[in-house]
C-alpha positions in Angstrom: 10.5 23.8 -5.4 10.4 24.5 -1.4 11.2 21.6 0.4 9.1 20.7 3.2 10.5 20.4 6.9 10.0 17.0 8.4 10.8 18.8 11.6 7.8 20.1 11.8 5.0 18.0 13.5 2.8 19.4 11.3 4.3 18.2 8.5 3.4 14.8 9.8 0.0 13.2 9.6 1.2 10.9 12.5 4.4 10.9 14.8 3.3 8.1 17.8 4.6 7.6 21.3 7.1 5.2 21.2 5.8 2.0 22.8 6.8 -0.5 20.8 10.0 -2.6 19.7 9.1 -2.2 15.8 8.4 1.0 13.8 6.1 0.9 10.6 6.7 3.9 8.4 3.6 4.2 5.7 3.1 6.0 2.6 -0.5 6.7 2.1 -2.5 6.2 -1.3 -3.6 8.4 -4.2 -6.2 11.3 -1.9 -6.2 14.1 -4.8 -8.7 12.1 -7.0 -11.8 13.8 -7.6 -10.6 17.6 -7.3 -7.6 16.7 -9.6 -10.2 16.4 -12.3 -10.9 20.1 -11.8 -10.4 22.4 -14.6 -7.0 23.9 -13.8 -6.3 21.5 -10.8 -2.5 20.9 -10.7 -0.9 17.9 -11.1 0.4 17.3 -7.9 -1.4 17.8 -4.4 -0.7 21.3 -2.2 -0.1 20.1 1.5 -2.8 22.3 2.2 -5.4 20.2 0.0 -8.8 19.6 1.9 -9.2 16.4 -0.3 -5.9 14.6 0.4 -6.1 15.6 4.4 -9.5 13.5 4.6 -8.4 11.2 2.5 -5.2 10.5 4.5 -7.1 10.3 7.6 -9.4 7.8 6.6 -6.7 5.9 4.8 -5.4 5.8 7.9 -7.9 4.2 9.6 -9.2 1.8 7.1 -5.2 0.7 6.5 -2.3 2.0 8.5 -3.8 1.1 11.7 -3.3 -2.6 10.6 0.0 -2.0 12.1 -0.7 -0.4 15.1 -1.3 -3.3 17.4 2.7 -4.7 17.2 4.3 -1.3 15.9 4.6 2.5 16.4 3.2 3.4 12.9 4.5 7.0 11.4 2.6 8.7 8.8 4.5 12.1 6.7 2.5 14.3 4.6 3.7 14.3 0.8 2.8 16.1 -2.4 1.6 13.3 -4.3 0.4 12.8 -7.8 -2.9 13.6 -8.4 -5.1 10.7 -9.8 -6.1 12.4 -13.3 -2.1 13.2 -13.7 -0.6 9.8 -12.4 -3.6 8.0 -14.8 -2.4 9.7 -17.6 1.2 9.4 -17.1 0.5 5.7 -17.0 -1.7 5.4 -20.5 1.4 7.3 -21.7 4.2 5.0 -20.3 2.6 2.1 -18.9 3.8 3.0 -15.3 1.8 5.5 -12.8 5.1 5.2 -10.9 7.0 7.8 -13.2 4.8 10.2 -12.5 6.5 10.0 -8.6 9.9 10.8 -10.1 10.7 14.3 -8.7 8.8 16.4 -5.8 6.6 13.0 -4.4 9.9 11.1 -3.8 11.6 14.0 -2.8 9.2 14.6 -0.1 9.2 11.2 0.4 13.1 10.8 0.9 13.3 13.6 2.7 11.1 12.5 5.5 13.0 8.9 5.6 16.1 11.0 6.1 14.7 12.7 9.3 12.8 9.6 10.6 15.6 7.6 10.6 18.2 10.3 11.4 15.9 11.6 14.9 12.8 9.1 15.3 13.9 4.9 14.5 16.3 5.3 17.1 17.8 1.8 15.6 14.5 -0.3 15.7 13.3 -2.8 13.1 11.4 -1.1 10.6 8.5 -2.1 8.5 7.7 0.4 5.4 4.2 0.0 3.9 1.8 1.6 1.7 -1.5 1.3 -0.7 -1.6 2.1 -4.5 0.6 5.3 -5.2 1.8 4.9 -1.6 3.0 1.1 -2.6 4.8 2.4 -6.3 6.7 5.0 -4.5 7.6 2.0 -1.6 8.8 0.1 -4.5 10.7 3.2 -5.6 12.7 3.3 -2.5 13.6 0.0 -2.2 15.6 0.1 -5.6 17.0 3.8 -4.9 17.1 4.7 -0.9 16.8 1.2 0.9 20.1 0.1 -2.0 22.0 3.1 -1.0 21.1 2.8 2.5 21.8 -1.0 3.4 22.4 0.2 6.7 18.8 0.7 7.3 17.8 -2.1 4.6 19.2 -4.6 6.8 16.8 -3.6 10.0 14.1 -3.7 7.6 11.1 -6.6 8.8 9.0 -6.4 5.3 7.9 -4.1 2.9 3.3 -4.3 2.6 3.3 -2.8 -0.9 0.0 -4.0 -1.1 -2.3 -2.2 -4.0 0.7 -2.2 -6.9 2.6 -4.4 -8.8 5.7 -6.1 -8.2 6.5 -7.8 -11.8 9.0 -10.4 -12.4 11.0 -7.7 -14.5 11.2 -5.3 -11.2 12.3 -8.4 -8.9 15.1 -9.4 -12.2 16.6 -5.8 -11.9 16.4 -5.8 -8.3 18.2 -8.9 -7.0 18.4 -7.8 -3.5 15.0 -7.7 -3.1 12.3 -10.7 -2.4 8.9 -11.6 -3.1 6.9 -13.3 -0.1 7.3 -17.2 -0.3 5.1 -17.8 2.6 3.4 -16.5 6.0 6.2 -15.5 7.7 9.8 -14.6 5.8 11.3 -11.4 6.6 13.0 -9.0 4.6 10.4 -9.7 1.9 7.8 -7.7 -0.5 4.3 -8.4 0.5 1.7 -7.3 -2.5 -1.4 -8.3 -4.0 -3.9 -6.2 -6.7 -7.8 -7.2 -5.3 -10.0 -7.7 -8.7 -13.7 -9.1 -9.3 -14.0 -12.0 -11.9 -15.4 -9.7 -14.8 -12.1 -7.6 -14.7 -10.0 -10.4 -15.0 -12.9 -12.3 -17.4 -12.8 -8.7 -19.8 -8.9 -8.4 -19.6 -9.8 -4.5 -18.0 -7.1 -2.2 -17.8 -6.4 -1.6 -14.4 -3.7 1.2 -13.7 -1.9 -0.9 -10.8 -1.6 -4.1 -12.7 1.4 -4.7 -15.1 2.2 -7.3 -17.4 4.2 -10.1 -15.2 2.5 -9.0 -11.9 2.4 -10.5 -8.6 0.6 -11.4 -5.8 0.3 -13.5 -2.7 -3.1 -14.6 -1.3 -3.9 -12.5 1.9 -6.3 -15.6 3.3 -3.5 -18.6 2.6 -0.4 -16.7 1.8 0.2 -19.1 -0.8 1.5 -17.7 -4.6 -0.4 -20.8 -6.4 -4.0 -20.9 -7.4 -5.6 -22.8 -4.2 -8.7 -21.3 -3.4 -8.9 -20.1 0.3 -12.8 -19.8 1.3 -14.1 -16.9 3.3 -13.4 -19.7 6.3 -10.1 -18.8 6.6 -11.5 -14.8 6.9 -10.6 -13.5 10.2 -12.7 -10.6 9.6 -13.0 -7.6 7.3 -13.0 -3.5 8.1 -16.9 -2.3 7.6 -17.8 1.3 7.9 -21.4 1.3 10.0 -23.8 3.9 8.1 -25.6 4.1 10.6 -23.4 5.5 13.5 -20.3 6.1 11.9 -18.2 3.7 13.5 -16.0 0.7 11.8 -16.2 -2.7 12.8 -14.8 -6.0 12.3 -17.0 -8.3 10.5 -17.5 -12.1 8.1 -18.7 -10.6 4.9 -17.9 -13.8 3.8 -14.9 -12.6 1.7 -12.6 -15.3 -0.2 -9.8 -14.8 -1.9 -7.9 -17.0 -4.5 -5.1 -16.0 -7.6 -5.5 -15.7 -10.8 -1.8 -16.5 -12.0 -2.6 -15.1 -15.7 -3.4 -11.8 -14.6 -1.5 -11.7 -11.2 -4.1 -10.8 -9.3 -6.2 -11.7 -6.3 -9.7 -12.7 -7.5 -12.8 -12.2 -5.0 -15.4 -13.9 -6.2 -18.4 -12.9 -4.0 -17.0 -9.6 -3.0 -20.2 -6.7 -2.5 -21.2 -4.2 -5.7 -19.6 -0.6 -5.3 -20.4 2.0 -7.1 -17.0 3.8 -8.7 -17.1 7.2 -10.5 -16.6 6.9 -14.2 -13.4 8.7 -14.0 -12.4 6.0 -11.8 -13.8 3.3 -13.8 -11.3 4.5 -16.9 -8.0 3.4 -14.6 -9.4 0.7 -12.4 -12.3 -1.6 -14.4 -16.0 -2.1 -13.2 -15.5 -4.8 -11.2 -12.3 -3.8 -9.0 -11.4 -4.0 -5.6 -8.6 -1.5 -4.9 -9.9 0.5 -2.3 -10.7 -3.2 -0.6 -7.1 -4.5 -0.5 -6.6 -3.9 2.9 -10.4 -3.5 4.3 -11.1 -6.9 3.0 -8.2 -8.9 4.5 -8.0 -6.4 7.8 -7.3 -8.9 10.1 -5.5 -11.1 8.6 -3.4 -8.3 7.6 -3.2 -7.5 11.5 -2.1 -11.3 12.6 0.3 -11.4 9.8 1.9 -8.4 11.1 2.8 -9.9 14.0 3.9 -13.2 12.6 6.6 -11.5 10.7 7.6 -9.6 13.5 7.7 -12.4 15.8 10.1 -14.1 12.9 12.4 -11.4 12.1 12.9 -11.2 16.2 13.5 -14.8 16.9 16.0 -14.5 14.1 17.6 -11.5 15.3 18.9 -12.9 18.8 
């Protein structure tokens, strides 16, 4: 297996100016989908493959720039799992995040190493991601952020929104945290989005586990209290018509489901998912929402835990 040189700006889909006093380093979702169902596709993504490199830049849009406003957001390239491989790795061990073990957290490791070795430059860090982006996120902060507590401790909060962080993972991992509230540091932020007939069926959904958690994007509380689409700041909308995205109400709520774990929208638009998607997600899921949905909220709660961890640091 070649290893891929982090050197390289092209081995980066996003190395930014530095302009800030925080770095966010984010790990982008499952891209291969559709062409990994290909006959003869391989299980894991080529850097070189056209689906991932849109994918990734739309990703990027519709989530990483969340952090853009309060930090210098950098973006590698990886050879992720592909969504056919990583769903059937999870049917078979109950975990999409085995199927990361080997050349995705290699990449993925290997790029830390040369971020913080020629790029952090000693900042506070925050490391974020979306679905397989979030497992592998979770991956390093019980492998590389545990043998790197010199890093660890610069680190403002972990957004590993999109996966789950079960009570097991948190029990095995006693130096890590799950959010409490709005604005501790040197916590795990995460929430699954589902419609009620998901969580009414019981659907199996590939990113919720048994003992899951989440914390509601609109309150950040971890009970059940209902936060109306009043407390919206505004969600990301793509504009058919010209192409552009914009903020708007789309009158999004958001409360927990503590049974299931999960973040319950009740009056949440229909979209249409592929029936290969359908098999790992439900009919009435919300994953490619999580971040679109809550974007701004998202965005002010960026800064609110960068505001803390600063205030704490002097």
């Amino acid at each position: 297996m070649n290893s891929i040189d982090y050197a390289q700006k092209t081995s980066w889909y996003k190395i930014p100016e530095i302009t800030k006093d925080v770095d966010t380093f984010y790990v982008y979702a499952t891209e291969y989908i559709m062409s990994s169902f290909e006959e003869g596709a391989p299980d894991y993504a080529t850097l070189d493959n056209a689906e991932m490199l849109q994918g990734v830049a739309t990703e990027y849009m519709e989530h990483a720039t969340t952090f853009e406003d309060a930090t210098n957001v950098f973006v590698p390239y990886y050879r992720q799992a592909g969504m056919k491989h990583g769903g059937n790795v999870s049917m078979k061990t109950g975990d999409f995040s085995v199927a990361l073990i080997g050349m995705p957290y290699d990449d993925i490791t290997a790029a830390l190493d040369y971020y913080f070795e020629n790029c952090n430059g000693g900042r506070p860090f925050i490391i974020a991601g979306h679905s397989q982006g979030s497992a592998m996120v979770l991956l390093l902060l019980r492998t590389y952020f545990k043998d790197h507590p010199e890093y660890y401790e610069r680190m403002v909060a972990a957004y590993a929104i999109g996966f789950s962080v079960t009570k097991d993972y948190l029990a095995a991992n006693p130096h890590l945290k799950f959010a409490a509230g709005e604005s501790d540091t040197g916590v795990i932020i995460a929430w699954n989005t589902e419609g009620p007939k998901n969580v009414e069926t019981n659907a199996h959904n590939v990113v919720v586990l048994p003992g899951t958690m989440s914390i509601n994007p609109l309150n950040w509380k971890l009970d059940e209290t209902y936060a109306p689409a009043s407390l919206n700041l505004g969600s990301l909308v793509l504009n058919e018509k010209n192409g552009e995205y914009e903020i708007k109400s789309i009158g999004i709520d958001a409360q927990i489901n503590l049974a299931r774990g999960v973040v319950v929208v009740t009056n949440g638009p229909v979209i249409e998912a592929p029936e290969e998607l359908i098999q790992y997600f439900g009919r009435d899921c919300y994953h490619g929402q999580d971040y679109t949905f809550f974007y701004n909220n998202i965005k002010a709660n960026v800064a609110k835990r960068i505001a803390a961890y600063m205030n704490s640091a002097k």
